[in-house]
C-alpha positions as semicolon CSV with decimal commas, in nm:
position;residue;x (nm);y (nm);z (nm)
1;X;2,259;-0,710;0,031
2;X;2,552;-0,456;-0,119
3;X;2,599;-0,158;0,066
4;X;2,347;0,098;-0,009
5;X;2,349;0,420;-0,051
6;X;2,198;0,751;0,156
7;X;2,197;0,930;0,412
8;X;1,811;0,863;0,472
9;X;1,567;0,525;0,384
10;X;1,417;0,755;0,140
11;X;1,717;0,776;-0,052
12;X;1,842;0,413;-0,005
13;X;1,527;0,344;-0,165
14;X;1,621;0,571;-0,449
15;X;1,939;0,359;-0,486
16;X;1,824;0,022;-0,471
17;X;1,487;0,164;-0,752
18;X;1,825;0,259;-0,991
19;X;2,079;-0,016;-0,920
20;X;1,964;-0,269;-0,775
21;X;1,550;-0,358;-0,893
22;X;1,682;-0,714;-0,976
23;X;1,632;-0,780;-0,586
24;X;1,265;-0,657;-0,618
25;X;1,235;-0,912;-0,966
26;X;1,403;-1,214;-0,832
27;X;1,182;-1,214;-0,479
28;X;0,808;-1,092;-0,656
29;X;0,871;-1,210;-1,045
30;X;0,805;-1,598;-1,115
31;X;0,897;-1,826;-1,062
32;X;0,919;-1,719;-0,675
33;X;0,630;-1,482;-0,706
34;X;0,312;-1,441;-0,834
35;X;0,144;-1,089;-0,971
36;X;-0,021;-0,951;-0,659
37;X;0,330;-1,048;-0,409
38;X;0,544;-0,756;-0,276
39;X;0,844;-0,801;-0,049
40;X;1,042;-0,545;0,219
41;X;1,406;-0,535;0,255
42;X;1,465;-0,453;0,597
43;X;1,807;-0,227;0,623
44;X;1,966;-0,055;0,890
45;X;1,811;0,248;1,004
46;X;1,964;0,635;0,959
47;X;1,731;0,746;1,281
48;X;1,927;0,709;1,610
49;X;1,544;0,628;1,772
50;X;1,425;0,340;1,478
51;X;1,592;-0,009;1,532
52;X;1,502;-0,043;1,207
53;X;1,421;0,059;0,821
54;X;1,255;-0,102;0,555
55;X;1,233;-0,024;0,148
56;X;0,876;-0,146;0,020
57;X;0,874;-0,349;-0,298
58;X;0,651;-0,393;-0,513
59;X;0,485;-0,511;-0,872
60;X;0,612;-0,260;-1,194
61;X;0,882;-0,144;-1,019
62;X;0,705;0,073;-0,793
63;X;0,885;0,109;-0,425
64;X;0,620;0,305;-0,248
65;X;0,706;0,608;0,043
66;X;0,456;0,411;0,288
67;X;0,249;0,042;0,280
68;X;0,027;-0,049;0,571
69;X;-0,008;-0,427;0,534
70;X;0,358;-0,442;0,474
71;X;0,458;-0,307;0,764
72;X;0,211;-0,484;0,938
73;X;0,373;-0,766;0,775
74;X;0,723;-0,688;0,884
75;X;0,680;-0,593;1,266
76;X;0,456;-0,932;1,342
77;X;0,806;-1,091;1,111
78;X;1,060;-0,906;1,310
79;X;0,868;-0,998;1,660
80;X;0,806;-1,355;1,589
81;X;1,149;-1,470;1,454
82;X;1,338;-1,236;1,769
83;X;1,489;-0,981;1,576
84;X;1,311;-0,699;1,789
85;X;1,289;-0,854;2,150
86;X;0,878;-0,933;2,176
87;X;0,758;-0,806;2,567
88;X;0,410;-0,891;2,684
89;X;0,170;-0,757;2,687
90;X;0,265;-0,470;2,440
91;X;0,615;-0,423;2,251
92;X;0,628;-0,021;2,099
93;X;0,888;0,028;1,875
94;X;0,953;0,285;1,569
95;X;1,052;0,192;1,220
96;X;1,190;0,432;0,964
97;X;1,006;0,376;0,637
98;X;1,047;0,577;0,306
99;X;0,818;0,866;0,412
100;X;0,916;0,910;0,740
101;X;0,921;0,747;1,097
102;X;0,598;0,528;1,197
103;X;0,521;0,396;1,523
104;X;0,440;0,080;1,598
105;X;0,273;-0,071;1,896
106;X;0,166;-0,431;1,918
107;X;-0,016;-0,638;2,125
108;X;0,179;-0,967;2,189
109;X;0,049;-1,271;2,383
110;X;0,258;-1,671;2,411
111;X;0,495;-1,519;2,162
112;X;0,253;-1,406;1,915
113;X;0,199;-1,087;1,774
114;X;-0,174;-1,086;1,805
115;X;-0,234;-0,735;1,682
116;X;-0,027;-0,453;1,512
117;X;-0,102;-0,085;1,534
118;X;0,069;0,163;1,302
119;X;0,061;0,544;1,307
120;X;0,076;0,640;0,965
121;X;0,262;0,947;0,805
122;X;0,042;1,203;0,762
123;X;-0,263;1,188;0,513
124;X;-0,391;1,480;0,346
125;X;-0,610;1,560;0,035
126;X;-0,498;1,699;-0,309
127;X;-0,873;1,725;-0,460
128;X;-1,194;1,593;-0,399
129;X;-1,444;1,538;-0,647
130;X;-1,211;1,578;-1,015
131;X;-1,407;1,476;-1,313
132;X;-1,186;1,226;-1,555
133;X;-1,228;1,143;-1,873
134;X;-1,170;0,758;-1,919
135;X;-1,208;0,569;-2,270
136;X;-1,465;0,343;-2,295
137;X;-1,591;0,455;-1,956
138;X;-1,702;0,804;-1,982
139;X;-1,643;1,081;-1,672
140;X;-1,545;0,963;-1,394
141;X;-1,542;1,107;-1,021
142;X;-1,229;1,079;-0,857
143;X;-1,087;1,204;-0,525
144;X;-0,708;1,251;-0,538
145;X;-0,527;1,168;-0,182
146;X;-0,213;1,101;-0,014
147;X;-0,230;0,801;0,229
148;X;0,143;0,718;0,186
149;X;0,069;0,671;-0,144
150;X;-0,109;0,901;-0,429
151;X;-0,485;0,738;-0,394
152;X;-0,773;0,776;-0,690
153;X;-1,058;0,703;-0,478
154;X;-1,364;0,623;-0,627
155;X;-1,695;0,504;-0,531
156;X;-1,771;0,180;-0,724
157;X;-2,105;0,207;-0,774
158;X;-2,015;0,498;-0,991
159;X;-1,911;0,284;-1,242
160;X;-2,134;0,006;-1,186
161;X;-1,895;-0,180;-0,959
162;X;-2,039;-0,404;-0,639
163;X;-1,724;-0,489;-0,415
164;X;-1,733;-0,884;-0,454
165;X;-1,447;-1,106;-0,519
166;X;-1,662;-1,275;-0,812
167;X;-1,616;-0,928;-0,996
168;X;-1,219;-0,938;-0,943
169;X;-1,159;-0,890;-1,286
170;X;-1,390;-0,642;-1,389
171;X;-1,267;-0,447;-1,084
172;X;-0,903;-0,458;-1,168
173;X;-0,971;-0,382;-1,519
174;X;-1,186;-0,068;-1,464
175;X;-0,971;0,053;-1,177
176;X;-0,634;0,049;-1,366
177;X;-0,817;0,230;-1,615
178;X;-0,959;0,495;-1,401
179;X;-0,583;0,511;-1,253
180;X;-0,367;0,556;-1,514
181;X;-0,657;0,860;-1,675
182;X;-0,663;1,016;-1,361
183;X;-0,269;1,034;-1,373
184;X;-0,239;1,186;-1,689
185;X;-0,481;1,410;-1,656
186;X;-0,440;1,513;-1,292
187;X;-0,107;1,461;-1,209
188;X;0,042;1,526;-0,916
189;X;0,339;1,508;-0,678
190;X;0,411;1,494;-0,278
191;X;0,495;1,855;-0,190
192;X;0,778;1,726;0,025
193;X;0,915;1,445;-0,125
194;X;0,985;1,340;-0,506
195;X;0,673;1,061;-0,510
196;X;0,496;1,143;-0,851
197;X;0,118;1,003;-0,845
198;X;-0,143;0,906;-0,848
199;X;0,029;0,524;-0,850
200;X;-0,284;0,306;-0,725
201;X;-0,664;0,293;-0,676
202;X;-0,913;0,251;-0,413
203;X;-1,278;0,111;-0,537
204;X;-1,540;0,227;-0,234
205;X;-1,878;0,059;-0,131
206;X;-2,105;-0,073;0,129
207;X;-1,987;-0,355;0,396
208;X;-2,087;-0,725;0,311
209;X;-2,255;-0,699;0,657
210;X;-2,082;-0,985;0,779
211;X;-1,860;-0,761;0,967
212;X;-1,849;-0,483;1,219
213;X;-1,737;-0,260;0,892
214;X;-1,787;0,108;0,829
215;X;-1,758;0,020;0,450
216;X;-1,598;-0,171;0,226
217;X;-1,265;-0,156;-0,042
218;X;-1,110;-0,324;-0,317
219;X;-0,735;-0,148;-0,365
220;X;-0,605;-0,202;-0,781
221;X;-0,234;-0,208;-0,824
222;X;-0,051;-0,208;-1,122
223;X;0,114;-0,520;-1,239
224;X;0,213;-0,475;-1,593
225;X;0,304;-0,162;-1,830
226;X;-0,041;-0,032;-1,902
227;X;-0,083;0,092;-2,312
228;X;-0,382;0,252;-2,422
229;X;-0,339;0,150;-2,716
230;X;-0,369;-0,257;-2,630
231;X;-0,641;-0,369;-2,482
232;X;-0,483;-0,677;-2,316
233;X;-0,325;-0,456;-2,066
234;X;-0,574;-0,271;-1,913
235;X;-0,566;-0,485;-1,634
236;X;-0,404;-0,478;-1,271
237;X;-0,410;-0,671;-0,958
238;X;-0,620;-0,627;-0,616
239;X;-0,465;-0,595;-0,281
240;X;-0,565;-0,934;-0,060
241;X;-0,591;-0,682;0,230
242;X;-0,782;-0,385;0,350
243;X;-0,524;-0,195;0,257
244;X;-0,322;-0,001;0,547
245;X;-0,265;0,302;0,278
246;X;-0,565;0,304;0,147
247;X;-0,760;0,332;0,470
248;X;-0,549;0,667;0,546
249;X;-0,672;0,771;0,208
250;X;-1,012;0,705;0,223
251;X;-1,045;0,808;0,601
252;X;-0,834;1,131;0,505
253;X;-1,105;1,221;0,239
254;X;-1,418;1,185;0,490
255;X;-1,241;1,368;0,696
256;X;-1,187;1,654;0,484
257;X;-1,576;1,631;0,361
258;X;-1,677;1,647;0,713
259;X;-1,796;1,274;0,747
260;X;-1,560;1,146;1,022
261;X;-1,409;1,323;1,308
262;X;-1,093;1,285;1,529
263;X;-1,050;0,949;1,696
264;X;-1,359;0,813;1,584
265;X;-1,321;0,422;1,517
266;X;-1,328;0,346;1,112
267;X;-1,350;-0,002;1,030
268;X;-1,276;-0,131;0,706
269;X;-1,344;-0,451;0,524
270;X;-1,122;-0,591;0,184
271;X;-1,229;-0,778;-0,069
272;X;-1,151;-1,119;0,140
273;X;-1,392;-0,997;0,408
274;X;-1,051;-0,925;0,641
275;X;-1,075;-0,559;0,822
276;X;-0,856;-0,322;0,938
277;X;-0,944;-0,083;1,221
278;X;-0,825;0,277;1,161
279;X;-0,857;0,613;1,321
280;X;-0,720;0,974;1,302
281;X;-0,509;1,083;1,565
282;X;-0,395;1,412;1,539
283;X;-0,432;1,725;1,287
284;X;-0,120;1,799;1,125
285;X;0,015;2,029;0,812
286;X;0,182;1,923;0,474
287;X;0,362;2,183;0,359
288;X;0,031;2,411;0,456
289;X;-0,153;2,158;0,334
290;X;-0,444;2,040;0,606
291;X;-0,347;1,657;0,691
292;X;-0,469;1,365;0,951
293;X;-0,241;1,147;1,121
294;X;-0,375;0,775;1,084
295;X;-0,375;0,483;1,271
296;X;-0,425;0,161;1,153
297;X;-0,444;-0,159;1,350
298;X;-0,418;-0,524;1,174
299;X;-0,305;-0,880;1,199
300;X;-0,055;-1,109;1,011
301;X;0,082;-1,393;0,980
302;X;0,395;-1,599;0,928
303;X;0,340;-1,888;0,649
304;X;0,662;-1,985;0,547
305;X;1,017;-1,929;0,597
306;X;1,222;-2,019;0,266
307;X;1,603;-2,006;0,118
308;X;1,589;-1,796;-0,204
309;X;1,852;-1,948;-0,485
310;X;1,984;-1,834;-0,759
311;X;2,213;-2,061;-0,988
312;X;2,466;-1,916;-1,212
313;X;2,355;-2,118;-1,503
314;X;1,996;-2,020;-1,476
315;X;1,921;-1,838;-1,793
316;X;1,629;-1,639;-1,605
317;X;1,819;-1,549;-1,314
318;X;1,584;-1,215;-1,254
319;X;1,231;-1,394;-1,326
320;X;0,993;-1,331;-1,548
321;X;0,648;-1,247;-1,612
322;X;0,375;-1,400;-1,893
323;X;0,046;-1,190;-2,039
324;X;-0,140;-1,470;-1,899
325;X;-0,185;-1,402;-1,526
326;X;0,049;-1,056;-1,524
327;X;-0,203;-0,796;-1,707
């Protein structure tokens, strides 16, 4: 990696968005990638108390302030291949991320990091219940949060939607839809930092029942540049996950309608079946906004370890993306 520039992880990420997004094509971009991949360039911390910082990167450019599952991601990578010193039974540790300093604490038996718990930045909603107007769909109701990133949450049966990977499609299609109305005509922006939204989607229904879960999710992300006007790409991808973010987001908005109180357990199930177990901790302010300090707890694991090449001669030295499985 080149130097980059800041004083702060949230404005190395700025950098490496304006000068140096070929990283973020070349690792998540074919023919290395594939549409729903993201990756996390760890980077040397500006906090005297974080070991470490990390810029999240992701599909259509977007680098967000704060990503659950990726950090989840990186601590179990940066315990299990001794780059922060793994202690049994628990190794606590902070990591400065985008939107601010997250703790992590995880649970580490015969040098595996079994579980990984993450207190989130602070959570807080923007409006609950906004009607938007989506073509071909109608009104929609939306709930506009900040998890760590700017959440339309929306409960799927609203639009006819059962959580159920057999409906992938449909769900990415109607939830990129419902996004990208929702952001034109409710836009918003972090009050704090410069993080326009709403950027991503959270579809919510009932628990498969196969599960301890509370309820279940299906998170859209963008993948390609959306166009009104073309059909063929009102499409996106689904997180694999339960979504770290989304949790906040969804557990922020209960809390604000009343429907979940202050370290009661929340668990939530993705479209794979997977859960994540998530909490609130604390009740903060956001700029005078009322907020909820989440915790999340979830597992990963290491499946490879690879050397990423780039020849000099390749004409396609960035990657590349095809209408056929990106939007």
């Amino acid at each position: 990696m080149p130097p980059l520039k800041g004083e702060t992880i949230y404005e190395k990420r700025k950098y490496v968005m304006q000068n140096l997004d070929q990283i973020r094509k070349v690792l998540i971009q074919e023919p290395r990638g594939y549409p729903c991949q993201n990756a996390n360039l760890i980077v040397p911390p500006s906090s005297p108390g974080a070991p470490v910082g990390v810029i999240f990167m992701e599909q259509n450019k977007i680098y967000p302030l704060m990503s659950g599952h990726n950090l989840i991601c990186v601590a179990t990578a940066l315990l299990e291949t001794d780059v922060i010193q793994m202690e049994s039974p628990t190794t606590t540790f902070d990591v400065e991320t985008p939107g601010g300093i997250v703790k992590v604490v995880a649970t580490c038996t015969h040098s595996k990091a079994e579980k990984i718990t993450i207190t989130n930045v602070p959570s807080f909603v923007e409006a609950l219940d906004v009607v938007v107007d989506v073509p071909q769909l109608g009104k929609v109701k939306v709930d506009i949060v900040f998890g760590g990133m700017w959440y339309a949450v929306v409960n799927a049966a609203d639009v006819g939607l059962e959580i159920n990977p057999k409906h992938a499609k449909k769900i990415a299609r109607l939830g990129e839809m419902i996004k990208r109305a929702t952001r034109e005509q409710h836009p918003v922006n972090h009050p704090l930092l410069d993080y326009p939204g709403v950027d991503i989607l959270v579809f919510r229904g009932p628990p498969s029942g196969k599960n301890e879960a509370h309820a279940a999710n299906a998170v859209v992300m963008s993948n390609t540049d959306f166009d009104w006007k073309d059909p063929d790409t009102w499409s996106g991808m689904i997180d694999r996950s339960p979504c770290g973010t989304g949790t906040s987001a969804v557990m922020a908005a209960m809390w604000a309608r009343g429907e979940i109180k202050l370290n009661q357990e929340f668990v939530h199930e993705g479209i794979l079946g997977t859960t994540f177990r998530g909490k609130l901790v604390e009740q903060t302010e956001v700029a005078g906004k009322a907020a909820v300090v989440p915790e999340i707890s979830g597992s990963a694991w290491i499946t490879q370890h690879c050397m990423v090449k780039i020849h000099t001669s390749d004409p396609l030295q960035e990657g590349y993306t095809l209408g056929d499985i990106w939007g």
